[in-house]
N, C-alpha and C positions, 0 to 999 in steps of 0.2 A: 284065280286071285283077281282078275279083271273084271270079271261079271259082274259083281256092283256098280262101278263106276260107268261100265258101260250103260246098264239098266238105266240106271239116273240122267247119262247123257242124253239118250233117246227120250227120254219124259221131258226132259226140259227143254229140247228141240219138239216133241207134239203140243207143250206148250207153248211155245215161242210162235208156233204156224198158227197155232190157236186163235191168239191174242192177235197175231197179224189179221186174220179173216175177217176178226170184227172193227177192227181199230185202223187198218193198214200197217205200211211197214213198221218196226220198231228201230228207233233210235237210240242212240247211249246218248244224245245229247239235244236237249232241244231243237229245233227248226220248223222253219214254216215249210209247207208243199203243195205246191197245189194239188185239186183234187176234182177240180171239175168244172162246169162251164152252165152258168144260169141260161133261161130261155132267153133273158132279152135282158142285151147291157144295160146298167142304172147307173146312177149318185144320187145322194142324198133321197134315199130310200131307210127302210127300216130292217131287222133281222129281230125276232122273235123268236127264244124257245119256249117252245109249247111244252106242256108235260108229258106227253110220247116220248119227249127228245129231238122231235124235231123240229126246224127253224121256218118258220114264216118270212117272207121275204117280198116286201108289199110297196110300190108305188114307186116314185120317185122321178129324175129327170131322165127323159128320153134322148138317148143317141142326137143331135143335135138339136135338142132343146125340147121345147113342151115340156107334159107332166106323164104320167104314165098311174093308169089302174089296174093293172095286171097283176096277179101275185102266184108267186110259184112255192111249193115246201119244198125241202133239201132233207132229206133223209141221212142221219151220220151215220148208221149200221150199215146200211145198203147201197151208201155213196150215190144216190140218185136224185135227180132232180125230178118235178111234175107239176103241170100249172095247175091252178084253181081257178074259180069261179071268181071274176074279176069284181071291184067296190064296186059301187056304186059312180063315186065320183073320180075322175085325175088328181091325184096328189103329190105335191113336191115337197118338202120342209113341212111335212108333217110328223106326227108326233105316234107312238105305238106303246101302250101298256099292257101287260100280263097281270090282267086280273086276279083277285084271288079263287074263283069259281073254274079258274085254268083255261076261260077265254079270253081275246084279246083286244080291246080297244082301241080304235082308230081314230085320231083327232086335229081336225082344223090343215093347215097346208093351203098349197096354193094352185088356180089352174089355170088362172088368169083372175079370177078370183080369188079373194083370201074368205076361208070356210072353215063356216062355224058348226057344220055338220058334222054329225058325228058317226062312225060305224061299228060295229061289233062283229069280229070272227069268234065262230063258232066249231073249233077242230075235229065234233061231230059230226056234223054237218058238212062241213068243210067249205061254207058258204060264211057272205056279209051281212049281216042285217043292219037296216037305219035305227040308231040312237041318238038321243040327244036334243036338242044341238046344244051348242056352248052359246054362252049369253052374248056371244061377238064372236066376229071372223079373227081369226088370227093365223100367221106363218110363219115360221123361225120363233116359236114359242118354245117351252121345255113342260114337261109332264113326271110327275113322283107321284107314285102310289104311299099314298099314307100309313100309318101304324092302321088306322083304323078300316083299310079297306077306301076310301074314297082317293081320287086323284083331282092334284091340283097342277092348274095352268098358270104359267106366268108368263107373260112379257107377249115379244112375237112382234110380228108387225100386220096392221088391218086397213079397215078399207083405207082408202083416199092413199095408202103410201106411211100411214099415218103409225109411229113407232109409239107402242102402247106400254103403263107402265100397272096396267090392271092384272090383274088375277082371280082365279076361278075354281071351285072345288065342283065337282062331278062325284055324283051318289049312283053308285052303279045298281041299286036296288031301286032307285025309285027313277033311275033315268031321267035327272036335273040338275041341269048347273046352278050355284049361285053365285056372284059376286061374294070377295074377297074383299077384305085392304088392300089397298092399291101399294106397288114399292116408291120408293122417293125420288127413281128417274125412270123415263120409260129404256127399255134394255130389248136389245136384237144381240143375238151369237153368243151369247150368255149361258152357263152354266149351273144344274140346280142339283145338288148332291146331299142327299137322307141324311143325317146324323144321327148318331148313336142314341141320343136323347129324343129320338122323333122331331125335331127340329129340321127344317130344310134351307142353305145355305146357296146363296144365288151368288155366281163372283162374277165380273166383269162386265161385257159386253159393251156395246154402241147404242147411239142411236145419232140418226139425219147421215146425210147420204155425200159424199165427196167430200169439196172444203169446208162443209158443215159438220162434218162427223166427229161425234165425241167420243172417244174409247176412253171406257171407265177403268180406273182403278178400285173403285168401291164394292163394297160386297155388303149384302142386307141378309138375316134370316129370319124366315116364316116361323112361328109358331103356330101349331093346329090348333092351341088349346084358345089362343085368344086372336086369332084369325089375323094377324096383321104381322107388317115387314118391321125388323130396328137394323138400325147401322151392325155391321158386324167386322168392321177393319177396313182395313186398304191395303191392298196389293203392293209389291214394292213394284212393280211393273204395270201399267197397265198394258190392259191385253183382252182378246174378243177372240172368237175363231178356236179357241181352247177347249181342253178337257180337263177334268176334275174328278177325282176318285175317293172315295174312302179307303183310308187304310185299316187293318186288323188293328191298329191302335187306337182305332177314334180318330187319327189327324186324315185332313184331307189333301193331297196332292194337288196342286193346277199344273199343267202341263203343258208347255210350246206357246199357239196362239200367235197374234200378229198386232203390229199396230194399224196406223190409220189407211194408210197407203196400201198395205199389205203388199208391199216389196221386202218389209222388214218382218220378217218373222222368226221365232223363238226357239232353243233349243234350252231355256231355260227352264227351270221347274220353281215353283212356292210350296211350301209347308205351312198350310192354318193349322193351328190349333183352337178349337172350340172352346177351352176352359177359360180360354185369355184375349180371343178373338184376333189375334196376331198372327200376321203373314213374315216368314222367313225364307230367305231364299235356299234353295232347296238342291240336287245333283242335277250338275246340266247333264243330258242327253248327247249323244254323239252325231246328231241327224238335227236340222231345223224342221219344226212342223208348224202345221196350221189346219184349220179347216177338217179337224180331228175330232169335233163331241161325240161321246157316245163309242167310241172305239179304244179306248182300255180299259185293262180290266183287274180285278184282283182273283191273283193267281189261288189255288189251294193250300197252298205254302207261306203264304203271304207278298210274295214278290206283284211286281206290278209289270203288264206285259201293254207295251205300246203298241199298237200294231199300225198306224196310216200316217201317209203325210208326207212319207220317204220310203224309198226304195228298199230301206230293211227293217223289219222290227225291232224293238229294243226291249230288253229285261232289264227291272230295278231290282238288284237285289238287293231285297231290305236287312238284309247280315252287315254287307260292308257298306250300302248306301249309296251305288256306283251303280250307274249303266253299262251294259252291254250287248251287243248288235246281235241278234240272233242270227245262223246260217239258214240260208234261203234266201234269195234276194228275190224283189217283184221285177217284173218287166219295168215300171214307173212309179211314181212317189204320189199314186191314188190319193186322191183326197174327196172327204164326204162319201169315204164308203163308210160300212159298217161291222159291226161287231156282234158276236154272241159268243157265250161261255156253253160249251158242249158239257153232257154229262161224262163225267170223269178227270174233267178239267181238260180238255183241249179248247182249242177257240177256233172257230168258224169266223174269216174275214172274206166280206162279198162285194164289187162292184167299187163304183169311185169313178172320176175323171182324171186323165192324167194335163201333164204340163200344155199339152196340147189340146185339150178339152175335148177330148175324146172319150168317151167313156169303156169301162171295159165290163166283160160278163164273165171276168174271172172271180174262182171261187180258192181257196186258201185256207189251210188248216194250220195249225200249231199246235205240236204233239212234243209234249214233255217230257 
């Protein structure tokens, strides 16, 4: 009379080893773990998945300053790291898109120069090649790949120091920037997020440097169709150093960020909505962040998963509309590391500086 239940046991324990082999441990409940240890610590680097699955993981700032050209892939099946064949140039606050032909382009950043060069990885290959360049240098810019396959640059900062308020679309078929509408202030640390409509949505950011610096509350979107920026609201906060998401509903998140001083930073969230162009204040977070773009992400479910800035991640779950600290805690509250969304919905977090500006070459997974 046991036989069945036993049978069934044992399947669903060779399934459970199964799942672990490819995936790692399983858990009943979300958490972060680490999972391993890049060639060489960054921040403010990039994290690309390729369509193998796995993450490119390209430039950024070096263990006590400089730039760094080094790039390594991170394999998720096999849990492994391995270098590649380094850019061309040092890049710090540069920019990385996933083509639609499933290679990757590399754009502008800084090495002491602000560069308007451009690169292409080629996951065949598994080499750089020169493209481009962009019609000006720029660094702390932001990059969207359009409905149509092209990607536009905005903002950034270029030569002379000089806080830019130009923009640029890049044609990956004929390899050429052209000028843009320019937006209606120049913006550094700013945030540029797709909308549902193909419309792309810029919020915040600065511009000028100490007791000059302006931290914007304004937000402008791009249209592809008639190449130029219109007013799209104002922040109930302003705020620069943030992240910005789409939700499964259309509306977009802003999330954390800092003011001018950046002593003061945010554990506050906004809710735009695009129909109405109104910013509402949104669930605060249980953790202050800052120094975050590019590292949340929209869950398969719809939740929103924070992952830098502070010592632990947080989940939005969009049911009750409430934060919660995910288990796992980091050694430090990394900032300017990065983010990717793994096939099956895990998330890959790599690198950062901690409060002590030390950078780390830890790697981090979030498994659901």
């Amino acid at each position: 009379m046991f036989s069945i239940p036993i049978v069934r046991l044992v399947t669903l324990a060779c399934v459970g080893l199964l799942a672990g082999s490819a995936s790692g441990p399983i858990n009943s409940a979300p958490s972060v773990q680490r999972v391993g240890t890049l060639r060489t610590a960054r921040a403010a680097h990039t994290a690309t998945v390729l369509p193998s699955g796995q993450v490119l993981v390209a430039g950024g700032m070096a263990d006590g300053g400089g730039s760094l050209a080094s790039a390594e892939l991170y394999d998720p099946l096999r849990n492994t790291v391995e270098s590649v064949s380094a850019m061309a140039e040092r890049r710090i606050d540069h920019t990385t898109t996933l083509l639609r032909d499933g290679r990757v382009l590399i754009a502008g950043g800084y090495n002491g120069e602000y560069l308007a060069s451009l690169e292409i990885f080629d996951p065949v290959t598994r080499r750089f090649q020169p493209a481009g360049p962009l019609t000006e240098g720029r660094s702390g810019h932001t990059a969207t790949l359009l409905p149509d396959g092209h990607v536009l640059f905005v903002g950034g900062v270029g030569r002379g120091w000089t806080f830019l308020a130009s923009a640029e679309v890049y044609d990956p078929a004929t390899g050429r920037a052209v000028p843009v509408g320019s937006l209606s202030v120049p913006r550094e640390s700013h945030t540029a997020t797709l909308l549902a409509d193909g419309r792309i949505l810029i919020v915040g950011g600065h511009a000028g440097r100490r007791q000059t610096m302006e931290v914007y509350a304004s937000a402008e979107v791009f249209s592809p169709r008639s190449r130029r920026f219109e007013s799209a609201g104002t922040l109930v906060t302003p705020r620069h150093k943030h992240d910005a998401i789409r939700l499964a509903d259309g509306g977009v998140l802003v999330i954390g960020g800092a003011d001018r001083t950046d002593r003061n930073y945010y554990a506050t969230t906004e809710l735009y909505d695009p129909r109405t162009a109104i910013f509402d204040r949104g669930p605060a977070m249980a953790n202050r962040r800052y120094k975050i773009a590019g590292t949340s992400v929209l869950l398969p479910d719809g939740d929103i998963l924070v992952t830098s800035g502070a010592r632990a991640a947080e989940l939005l779950d969009i049911t009750t509309w409430a934060f919660r600290e995910v288990p796992g805690r980091l050694p430090d509250a990394y900032r300017f590391a990065a983010a990717a969304t793994l096939r099956g919905g895990d998330v890959l977090i790599t690198g950062g500086y901690s409060d002590a500006n030390q950078n780390t070459a830890g790697m981090w997974r979030f498994r659901q």
